[in-house]
VEXKE-657957 format. One record per residue: residue number from 1; residue in one letter; chain; x, y, z of N, C-alpha, C in turn. Coordinates in pm, whole numbers. Each point is the difference from the previous one (the first is absolute). Layout:
  seq  type  mol      nu      nv      nw     cau     cav     caw      cu      cv      cw
  NUM     A    A       X       Y       Z       X       Y       Z       X       Y       Z
...
***
This chain:
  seq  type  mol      nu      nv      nw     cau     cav     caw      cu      cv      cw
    1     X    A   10545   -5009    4898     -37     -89    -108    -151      -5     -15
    2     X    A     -53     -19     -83    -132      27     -54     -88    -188      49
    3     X    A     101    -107     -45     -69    -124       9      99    -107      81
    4     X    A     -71     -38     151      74    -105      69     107     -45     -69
    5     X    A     101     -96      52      99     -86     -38     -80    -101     -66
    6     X    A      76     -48    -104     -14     -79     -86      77    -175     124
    7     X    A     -60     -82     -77      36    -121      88     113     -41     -57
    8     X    A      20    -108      66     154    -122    -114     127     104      10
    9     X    A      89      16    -113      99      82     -39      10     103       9
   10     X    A    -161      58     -78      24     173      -5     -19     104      87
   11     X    A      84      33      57     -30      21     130      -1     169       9
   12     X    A     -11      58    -151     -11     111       5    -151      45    -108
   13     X    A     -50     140      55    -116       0     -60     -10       5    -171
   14     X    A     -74     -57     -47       3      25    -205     -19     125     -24
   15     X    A     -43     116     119     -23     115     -74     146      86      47
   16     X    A      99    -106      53     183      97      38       1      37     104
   17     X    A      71      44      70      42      87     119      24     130      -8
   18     X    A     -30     104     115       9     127     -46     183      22     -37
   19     X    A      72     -93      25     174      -1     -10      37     -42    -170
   20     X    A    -105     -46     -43      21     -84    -122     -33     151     -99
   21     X    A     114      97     -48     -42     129     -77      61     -45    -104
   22     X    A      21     -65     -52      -2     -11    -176     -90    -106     -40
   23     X    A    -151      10      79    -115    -119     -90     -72     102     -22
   24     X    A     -44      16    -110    -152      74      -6    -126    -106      66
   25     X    A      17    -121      87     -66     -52      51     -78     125      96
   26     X    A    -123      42      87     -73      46      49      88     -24     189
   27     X    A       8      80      46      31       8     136     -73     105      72
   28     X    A     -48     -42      71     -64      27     124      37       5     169
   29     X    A     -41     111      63     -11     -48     167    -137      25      69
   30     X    A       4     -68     120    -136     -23     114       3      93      13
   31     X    A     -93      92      53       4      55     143       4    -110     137
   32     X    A     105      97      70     -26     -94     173     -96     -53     -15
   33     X    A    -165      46      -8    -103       6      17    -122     -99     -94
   34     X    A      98      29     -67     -98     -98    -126       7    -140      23
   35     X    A    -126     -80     -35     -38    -150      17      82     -46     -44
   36     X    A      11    -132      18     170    -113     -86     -57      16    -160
   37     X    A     107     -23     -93     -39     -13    -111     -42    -157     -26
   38     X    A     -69     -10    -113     -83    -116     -40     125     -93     -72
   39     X    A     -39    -173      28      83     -65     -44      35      19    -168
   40     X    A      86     -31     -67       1      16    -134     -94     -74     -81
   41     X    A     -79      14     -66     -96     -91     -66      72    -103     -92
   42     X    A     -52    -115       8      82     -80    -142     -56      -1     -99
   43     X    A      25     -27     -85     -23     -13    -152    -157     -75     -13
   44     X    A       1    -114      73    -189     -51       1     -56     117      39
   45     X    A      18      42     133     -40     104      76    -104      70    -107
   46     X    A     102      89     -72     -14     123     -95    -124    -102    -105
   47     X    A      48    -113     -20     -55     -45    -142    -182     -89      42
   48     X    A      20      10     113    -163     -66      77     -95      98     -63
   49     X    A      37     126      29    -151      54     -57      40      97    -157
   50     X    A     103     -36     -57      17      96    -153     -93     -15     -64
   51     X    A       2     107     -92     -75     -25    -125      77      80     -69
   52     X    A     -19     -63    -138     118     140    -132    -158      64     -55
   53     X    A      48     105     -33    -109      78     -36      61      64    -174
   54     X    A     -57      14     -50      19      15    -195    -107     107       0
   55     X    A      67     121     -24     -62     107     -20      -1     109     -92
   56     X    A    -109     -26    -102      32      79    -115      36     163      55
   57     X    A      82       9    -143     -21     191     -31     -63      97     -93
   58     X    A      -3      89      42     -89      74    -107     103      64    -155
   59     X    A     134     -27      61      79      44    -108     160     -47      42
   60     X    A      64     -51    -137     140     -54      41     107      83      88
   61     X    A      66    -100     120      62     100      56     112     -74      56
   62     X    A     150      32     -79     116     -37     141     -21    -161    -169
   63     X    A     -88      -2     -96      40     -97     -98    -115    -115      16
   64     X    A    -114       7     110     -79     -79      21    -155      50      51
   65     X    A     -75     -94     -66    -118      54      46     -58     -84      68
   66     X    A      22     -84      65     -81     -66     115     137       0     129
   67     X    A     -48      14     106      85     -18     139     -64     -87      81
   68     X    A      96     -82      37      29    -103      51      40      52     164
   69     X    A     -47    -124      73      92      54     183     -92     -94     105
   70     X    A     121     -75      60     -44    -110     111     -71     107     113
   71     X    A    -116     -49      89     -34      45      79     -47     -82     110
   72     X    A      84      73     155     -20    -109     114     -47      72     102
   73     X    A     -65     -77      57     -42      69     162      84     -97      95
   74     X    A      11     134      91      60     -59     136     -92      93     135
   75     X    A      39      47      83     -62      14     144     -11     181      -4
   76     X    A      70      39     -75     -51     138     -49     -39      49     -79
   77     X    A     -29    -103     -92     -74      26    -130      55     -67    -107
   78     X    A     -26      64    -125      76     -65    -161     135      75      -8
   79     X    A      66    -109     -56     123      63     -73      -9     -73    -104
   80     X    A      94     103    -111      -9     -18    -154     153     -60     -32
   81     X    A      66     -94     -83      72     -56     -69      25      21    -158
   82     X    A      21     102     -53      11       8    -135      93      91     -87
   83     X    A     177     -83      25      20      72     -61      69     -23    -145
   84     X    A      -3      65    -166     -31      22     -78      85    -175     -31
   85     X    A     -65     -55    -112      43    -101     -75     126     -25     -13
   86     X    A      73      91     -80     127      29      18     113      31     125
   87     X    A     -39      -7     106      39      19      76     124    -153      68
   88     X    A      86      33      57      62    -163      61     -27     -20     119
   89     X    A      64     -93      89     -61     -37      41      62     100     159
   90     X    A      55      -1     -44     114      78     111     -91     147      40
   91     X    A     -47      62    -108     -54     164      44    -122     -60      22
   92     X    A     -44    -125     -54    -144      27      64     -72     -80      84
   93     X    A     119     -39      77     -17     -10     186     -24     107      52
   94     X    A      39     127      -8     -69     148      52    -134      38     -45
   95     X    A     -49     -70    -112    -157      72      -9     -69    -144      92
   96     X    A      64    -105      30     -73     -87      79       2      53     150
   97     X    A     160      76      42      15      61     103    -125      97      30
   98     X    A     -15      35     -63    -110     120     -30    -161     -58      82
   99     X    A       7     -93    -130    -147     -98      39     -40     -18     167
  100     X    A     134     -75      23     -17     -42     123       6      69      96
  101     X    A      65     121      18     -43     113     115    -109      47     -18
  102     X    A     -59      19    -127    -158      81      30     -84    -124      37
  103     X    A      15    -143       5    -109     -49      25      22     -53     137
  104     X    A     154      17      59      36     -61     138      16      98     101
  105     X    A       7      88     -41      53     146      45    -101     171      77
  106     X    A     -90     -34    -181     -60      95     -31      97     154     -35
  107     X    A     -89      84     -10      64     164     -42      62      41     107
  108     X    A      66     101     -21      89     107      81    -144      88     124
  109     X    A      46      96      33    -119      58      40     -29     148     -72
  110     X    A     -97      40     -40      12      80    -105      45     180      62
  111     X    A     -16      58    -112      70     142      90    -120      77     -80
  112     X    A     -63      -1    -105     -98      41     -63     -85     -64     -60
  113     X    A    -149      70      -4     -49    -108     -33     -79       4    -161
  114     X    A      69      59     -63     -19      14    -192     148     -15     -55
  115     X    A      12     -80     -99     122      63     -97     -18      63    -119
  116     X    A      45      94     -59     -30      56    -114      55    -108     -87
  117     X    A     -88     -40    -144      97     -82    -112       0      67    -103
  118     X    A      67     -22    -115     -10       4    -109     -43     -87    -113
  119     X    A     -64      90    -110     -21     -82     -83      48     -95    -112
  120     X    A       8    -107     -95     100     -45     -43     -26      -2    -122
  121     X    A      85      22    -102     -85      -7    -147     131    -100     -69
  122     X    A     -68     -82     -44      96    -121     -59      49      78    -111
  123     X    A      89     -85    -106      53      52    -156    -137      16     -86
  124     X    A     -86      84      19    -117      -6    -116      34      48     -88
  125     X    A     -74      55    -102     -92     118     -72      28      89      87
  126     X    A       5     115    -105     -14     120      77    -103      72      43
  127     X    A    -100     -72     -86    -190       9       1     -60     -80     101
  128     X    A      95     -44      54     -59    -129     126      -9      39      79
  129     X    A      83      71      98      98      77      76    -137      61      79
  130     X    A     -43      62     -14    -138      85      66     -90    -113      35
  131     X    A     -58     -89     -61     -94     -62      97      66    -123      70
  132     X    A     156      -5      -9      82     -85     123     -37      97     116
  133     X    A      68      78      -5      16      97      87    -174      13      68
  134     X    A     -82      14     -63    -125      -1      76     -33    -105     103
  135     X    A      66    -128     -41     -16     -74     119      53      26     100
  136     X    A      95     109       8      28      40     171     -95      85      33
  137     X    A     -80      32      88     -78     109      48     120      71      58
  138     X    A     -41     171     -40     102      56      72     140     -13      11
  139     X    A      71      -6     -51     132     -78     -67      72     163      24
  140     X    A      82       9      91      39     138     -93     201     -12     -25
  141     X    A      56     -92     -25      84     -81     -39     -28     -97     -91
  142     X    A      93       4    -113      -1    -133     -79      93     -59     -29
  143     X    A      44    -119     -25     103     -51     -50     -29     -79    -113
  144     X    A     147      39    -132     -47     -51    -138     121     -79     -20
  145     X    A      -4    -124      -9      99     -67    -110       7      40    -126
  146     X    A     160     -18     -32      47      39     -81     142     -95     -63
  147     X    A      44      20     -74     110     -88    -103     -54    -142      25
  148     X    A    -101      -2     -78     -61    -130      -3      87     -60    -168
  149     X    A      -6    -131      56     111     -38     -90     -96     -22    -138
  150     X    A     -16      65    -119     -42      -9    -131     -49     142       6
  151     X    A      26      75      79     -76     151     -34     132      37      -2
  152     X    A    -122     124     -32     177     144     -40     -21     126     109
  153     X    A      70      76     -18       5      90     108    -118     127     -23
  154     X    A     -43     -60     -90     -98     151     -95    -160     -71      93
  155     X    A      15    -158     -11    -116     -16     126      22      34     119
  156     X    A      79      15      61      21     -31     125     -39     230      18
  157     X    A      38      22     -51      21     169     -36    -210      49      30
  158     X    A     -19     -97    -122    -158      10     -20     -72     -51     138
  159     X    A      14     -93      67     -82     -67     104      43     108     123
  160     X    A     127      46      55      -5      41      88     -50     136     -19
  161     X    A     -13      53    -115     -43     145     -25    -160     -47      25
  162     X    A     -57    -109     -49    -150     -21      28     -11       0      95
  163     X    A      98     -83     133     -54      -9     130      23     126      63
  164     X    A      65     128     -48      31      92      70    -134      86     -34
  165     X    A     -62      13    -155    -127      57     -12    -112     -48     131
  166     X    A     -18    -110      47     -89     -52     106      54      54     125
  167     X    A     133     -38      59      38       3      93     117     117      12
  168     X    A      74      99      63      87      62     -42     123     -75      43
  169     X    A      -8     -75     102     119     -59     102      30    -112     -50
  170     X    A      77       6     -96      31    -145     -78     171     -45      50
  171     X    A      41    -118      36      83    -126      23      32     -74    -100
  172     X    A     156      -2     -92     -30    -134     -28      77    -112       5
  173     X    A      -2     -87     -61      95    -167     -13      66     -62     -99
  174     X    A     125      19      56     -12     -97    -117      89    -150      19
  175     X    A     -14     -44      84      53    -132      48     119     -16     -52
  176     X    A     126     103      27     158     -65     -50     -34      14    -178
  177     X    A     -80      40     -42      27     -49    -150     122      87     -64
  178     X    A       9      94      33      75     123     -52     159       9     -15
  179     X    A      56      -2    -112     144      97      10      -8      55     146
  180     X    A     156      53      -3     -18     163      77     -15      75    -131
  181     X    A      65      44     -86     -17      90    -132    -158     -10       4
  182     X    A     -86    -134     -63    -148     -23     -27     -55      73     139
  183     X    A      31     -41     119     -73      94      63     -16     165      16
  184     X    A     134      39      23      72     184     -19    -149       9    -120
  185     X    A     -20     -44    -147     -41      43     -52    -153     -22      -9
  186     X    A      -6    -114      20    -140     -33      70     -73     142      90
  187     X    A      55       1     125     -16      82     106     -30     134     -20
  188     X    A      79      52    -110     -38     110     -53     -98       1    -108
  189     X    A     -33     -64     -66    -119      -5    -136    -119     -12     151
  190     X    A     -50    -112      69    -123       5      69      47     162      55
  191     X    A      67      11      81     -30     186     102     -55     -34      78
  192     X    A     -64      86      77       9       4     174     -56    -127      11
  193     X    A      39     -81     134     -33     -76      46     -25       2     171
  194     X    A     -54    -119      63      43      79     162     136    -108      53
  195     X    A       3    -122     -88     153     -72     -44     -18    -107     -48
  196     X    A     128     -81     -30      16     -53    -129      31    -117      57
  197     X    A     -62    -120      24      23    -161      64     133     -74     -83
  198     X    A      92     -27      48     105    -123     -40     -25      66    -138
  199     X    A      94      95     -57     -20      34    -133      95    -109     -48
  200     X    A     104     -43      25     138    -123     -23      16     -90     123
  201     X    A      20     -92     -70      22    -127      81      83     -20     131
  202     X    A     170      68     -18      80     -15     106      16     121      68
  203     X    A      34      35     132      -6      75      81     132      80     -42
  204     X    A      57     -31    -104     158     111     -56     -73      65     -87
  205     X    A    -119     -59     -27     -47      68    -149    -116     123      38
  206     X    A     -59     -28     179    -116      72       1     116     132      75
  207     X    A      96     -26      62      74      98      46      -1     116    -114
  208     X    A     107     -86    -113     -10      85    -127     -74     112     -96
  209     X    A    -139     -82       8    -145      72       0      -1     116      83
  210     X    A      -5     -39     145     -34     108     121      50      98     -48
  211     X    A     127       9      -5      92      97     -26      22     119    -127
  212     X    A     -76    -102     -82     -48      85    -109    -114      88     -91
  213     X    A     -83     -52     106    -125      36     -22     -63      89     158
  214     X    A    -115      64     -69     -37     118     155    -138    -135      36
  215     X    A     -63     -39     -81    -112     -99      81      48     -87      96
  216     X    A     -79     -40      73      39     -83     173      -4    -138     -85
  217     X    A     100    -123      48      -1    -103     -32     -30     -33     124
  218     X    A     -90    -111     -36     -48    -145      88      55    -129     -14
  219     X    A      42     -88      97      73    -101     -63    -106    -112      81
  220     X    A     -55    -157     -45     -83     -63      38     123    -151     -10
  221     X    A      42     -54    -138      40    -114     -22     124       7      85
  222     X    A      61     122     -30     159     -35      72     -11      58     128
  223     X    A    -113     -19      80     -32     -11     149     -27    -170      37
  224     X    A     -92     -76     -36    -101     -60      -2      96    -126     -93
  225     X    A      48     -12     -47      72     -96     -45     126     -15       6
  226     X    A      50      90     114     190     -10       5      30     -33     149
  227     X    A      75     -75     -32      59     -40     154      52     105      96
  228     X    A       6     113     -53      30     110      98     -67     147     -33
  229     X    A    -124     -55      22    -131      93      -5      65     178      37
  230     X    A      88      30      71      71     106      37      79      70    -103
  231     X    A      47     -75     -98      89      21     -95     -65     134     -33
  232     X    A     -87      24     -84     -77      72     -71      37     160      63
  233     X    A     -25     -12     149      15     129      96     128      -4      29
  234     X    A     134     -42      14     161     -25     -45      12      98    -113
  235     X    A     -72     -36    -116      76      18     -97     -99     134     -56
  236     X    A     -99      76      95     -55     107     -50     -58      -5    -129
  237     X    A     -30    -148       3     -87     -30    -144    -141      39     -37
  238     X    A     -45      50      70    -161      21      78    -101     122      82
  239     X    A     -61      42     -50     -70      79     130    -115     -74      58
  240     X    A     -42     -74     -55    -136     -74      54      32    -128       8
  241     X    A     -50     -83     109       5    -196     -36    -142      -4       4
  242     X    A     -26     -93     -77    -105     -53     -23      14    -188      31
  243     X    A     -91     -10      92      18    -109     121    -103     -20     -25
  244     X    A       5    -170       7    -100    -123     -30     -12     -96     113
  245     X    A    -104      -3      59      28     -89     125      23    -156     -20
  246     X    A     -71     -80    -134      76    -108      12     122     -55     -63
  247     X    A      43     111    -103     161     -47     -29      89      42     112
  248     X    A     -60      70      82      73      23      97      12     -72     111
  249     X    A     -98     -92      35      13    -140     100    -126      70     136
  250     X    A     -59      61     -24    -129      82      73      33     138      44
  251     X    A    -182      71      86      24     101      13      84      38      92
  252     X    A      36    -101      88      87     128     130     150      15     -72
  253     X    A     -18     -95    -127     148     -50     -50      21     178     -64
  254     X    A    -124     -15    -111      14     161     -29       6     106      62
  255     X    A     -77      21     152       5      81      73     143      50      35
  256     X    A      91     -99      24     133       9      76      96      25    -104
  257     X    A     -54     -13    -167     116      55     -49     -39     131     -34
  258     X    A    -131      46     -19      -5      99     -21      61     105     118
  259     X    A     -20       2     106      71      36     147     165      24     -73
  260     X    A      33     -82     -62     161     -12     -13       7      84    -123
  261     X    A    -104      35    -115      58      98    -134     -12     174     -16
  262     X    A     108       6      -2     -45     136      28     -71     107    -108
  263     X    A     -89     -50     -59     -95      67     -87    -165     -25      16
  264     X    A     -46      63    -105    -153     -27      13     -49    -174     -25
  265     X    A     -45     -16      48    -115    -176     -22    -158       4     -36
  266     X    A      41     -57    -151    -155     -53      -7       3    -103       3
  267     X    A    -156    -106      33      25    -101       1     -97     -55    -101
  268     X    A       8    -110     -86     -27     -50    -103     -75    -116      18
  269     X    A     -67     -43     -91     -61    -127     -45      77     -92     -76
  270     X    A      21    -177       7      42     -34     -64     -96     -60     -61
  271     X    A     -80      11    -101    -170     -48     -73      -5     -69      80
  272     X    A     -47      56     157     -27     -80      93    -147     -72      13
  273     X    A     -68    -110      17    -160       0      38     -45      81     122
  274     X    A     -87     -20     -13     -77      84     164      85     -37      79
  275     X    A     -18     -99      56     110     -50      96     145      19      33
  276     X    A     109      -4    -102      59      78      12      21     133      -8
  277     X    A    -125      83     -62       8     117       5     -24      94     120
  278     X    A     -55     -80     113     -76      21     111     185      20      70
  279     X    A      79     -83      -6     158      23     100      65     103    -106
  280     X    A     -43      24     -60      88     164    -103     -60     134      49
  281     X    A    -169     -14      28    -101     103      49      72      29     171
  282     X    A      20    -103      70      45      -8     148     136      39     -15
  283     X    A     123     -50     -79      85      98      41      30     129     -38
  284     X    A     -91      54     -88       9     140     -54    -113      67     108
  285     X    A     -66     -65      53     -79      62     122      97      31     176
  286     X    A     103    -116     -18      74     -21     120     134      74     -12
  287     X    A       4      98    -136     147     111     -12     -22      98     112
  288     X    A     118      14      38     -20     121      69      39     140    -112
  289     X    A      67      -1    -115     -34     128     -89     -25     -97    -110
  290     X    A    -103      82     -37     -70     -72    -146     -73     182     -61
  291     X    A     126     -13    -106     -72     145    -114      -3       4    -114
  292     X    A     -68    -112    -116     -21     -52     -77     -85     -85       2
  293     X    A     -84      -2    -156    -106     -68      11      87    -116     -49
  294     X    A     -92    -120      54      45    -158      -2     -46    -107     -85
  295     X    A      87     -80     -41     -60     -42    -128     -87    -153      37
  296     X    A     -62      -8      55    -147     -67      59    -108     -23     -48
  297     X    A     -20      28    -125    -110      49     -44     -11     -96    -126
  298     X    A      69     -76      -8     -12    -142     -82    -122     -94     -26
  299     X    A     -58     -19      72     -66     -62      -9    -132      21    -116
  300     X    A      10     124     -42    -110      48    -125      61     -37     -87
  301     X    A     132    -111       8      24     -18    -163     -42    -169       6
  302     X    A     -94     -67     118     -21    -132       6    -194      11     -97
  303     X    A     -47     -74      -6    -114       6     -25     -64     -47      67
  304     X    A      69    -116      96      -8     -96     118      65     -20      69
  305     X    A      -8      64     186     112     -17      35      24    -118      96
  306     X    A      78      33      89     -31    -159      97     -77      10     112
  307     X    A     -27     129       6    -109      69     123     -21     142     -62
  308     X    A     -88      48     160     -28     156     -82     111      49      25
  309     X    A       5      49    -131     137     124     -50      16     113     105
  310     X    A     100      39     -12      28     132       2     -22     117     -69
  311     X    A    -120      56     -26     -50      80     -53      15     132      58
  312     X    A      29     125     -70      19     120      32    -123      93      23
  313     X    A      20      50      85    -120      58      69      89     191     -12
  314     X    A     -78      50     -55      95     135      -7     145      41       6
  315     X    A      29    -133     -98     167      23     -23      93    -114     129
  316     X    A     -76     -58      92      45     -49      78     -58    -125      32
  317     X    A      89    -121      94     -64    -112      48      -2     -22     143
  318     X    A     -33     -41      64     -21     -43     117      30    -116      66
  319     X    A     105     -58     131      53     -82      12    -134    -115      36
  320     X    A      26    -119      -6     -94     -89      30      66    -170     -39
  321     X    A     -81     -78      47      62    -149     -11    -160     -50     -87
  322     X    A      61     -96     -27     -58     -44    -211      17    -171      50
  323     X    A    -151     -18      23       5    -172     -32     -41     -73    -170
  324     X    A      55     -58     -60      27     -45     -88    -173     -13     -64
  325     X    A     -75      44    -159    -131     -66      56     -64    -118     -71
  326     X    A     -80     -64      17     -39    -106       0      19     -72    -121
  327     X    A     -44     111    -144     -13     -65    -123     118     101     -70
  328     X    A     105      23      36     123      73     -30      48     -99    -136
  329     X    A      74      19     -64       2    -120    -151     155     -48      49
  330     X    A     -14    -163     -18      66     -36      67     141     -84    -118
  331     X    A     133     -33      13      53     -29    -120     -26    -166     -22
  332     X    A       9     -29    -106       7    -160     -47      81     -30     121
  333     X    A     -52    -207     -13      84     -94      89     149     -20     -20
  334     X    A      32      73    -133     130     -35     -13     100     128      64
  335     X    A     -88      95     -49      88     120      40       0      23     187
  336     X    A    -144     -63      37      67     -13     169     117     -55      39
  337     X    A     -14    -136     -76     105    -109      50     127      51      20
  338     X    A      41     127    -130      98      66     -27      15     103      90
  339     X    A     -92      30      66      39     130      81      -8     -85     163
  340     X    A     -18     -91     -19      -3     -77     176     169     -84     -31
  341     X    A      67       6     -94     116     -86     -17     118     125      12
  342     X    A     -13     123     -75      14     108      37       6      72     164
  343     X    A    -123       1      59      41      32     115      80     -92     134
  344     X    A     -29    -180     -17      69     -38      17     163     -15      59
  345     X    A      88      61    -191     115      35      17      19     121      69
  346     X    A     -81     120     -25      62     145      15      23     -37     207
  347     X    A    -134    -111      49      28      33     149      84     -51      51
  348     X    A      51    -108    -104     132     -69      41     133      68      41
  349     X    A      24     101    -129      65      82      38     -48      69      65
  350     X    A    -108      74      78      41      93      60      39     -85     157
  351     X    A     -61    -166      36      38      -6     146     148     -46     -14
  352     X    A      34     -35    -129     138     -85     -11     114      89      -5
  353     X    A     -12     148     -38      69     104     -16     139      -3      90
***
């Protein structure tokens, strides 16, 4: 178990037992060797030293241009709390799960010490596309959204052909928006790709895809948001997962499923801040196979982040821990209140589980 016994009733840990295999809750073991784990933090605990941080973007992304995300220190550093508005309350006890191992915990131990990322090019212009892409130094991967909801497929055709003029190694996304038919035909109008993210929503539909098309599918949502994160590799829906360390409940959480899929792993950003981007950099540093560039490289779409970014240094980042900094932009009194009432519930559930 990752965090002491809980007192009173619950007499089992909030992050499950390694016996408990149908939670996507996070499970863990000691080594013989390793120090006791740390008591579970409570909810003041976490909320003594927060701050929400409101952080513009340089361009709309995911439907929003400012990001939002609680941030706490504990005895190994910051952990981050933020996950998307929409979210309930139920999934996003795992990005708190998240929080609280990198700041009670700390990282894995690393196995290398660069990750390659990629670059990200939102729904632009197709004229945009080149000086996004310049903000990665050295980028030699990109990834382009695509079936953005009010465009047509004749953009999506145009942008990734721009990002392929810059870059040749183009990725792209399209968050579930797709038919299977819209995708089959999609898939073929863009052409080569190095693969195609959650082209459809349900895991019957990305099977479908696989099967019909020669490009590699990636699947991210119906990993990362299904109660049986495995499904995907069952049902040969997939050649790649694309793994998020805090919808996933942290990094060793990701570490151990990746161990369990039997395909390639990249690991992703969820428009994380520094801070959380720092436990996405550590477990793509702590893979033992990692052959794909990683999508980390987020942080050039903040204008302000919550620390120093993750910036690409010849196509790659470097693992490291990110204290929050001083004059970081911080959200209104109301919107804290909302994200301290918020984390609140999510820890409820996770010790009440």
């Amino acid at each position: 178990m990752v965090f002491s016994q809980p007192s009173g009733k619950n007499k089992t840990s909030p992050f499950g037992t390694s016996d408990d295999r149908k939670s996507p809750v996070p499970t863990f073991r000691l080594k013989p060797k390793d120090a006791p784990p740390p008591s579970m933090p409570t909810a003041d605990d976490l909320l003594e030293s927060a701050r929400v941080v409101s952080l513009p973007m340089r361009t709309m992304f995911r439907g929003i241009t400012v990001r939002e995300a609680l941030l706490f220190k504990g005895p190994a550093g910051w952990g981050e709390f933020a996950p998307f508005p929409e979210y309930d309350d139920a999934e996003s006890r795992l990005w708190l799960a998240a929080g609280i191992e990198a700041a009670y915990l700390g990282a894995p131990q690393p196995l290398r010490d660069a990750v390659d990322v990629n670059a990200t090019v939102p729904a632009v212009p197709a004229d945009e596309v080149a000086a996004i892409i310049g903000r990665y130094p050295g980028a030699k991967t990109v990834k382009v959204k695509v079936a953005e909801p009010g465009q047509t497929l004749a953009d999506d055709v145009d942008r990734v052909a721009a990002a392929r003029d810059v870059v040749p190694n183009v990725r792209i996304d399209a968050n579930g928006a797709w038919t299977v038919d819209q995708a089959i035909a999609a898939i073929a109008a863009i052409g080569d790709v190095e693969y195609v993210e959650q082209p459809c929503r349900t895991v019957e539909e990305l099977a479908q895809v696989r099967r019909s098309v020669d490009a590699l599918i990636a699947a991210d949502e119906s990993i990362r948001r299904s109660t049986d994160p495995m499904r995907v590799a069952k049902a040969e829906a997939a050649d790649i997962a694309v793994l998020k360390v805090a919808p996933l409940g942290g990094m060793r959480s990701l570490l151990n499923l990746a161990a369990r899929l039997p395909m390639d792993v990249v690991v992703s950003s969820a428009l994380d801040t520094a801070i959380g981007m720092s436990a996405g950099v550590a477990a793509a540093a702590a893979l033992p196979n990692l052959h794909r560039a990683c999508g980390l490289g987020t942080g050039a779409m903040f204008t302000r982040d919550a620390g120093m970014s993750f910036r690409m240094h010849d196509g790659a980042v470097e693992p490291r821990s990110v204290v929050p900094s001083d004059d970081a932009p911080l959200a209104s009194a109301a919107r804290r209140l909302w994200w301290e009432e918020r984390l609140r519930r999510c820890h409820a559930l996770l010790v009440n589980r």
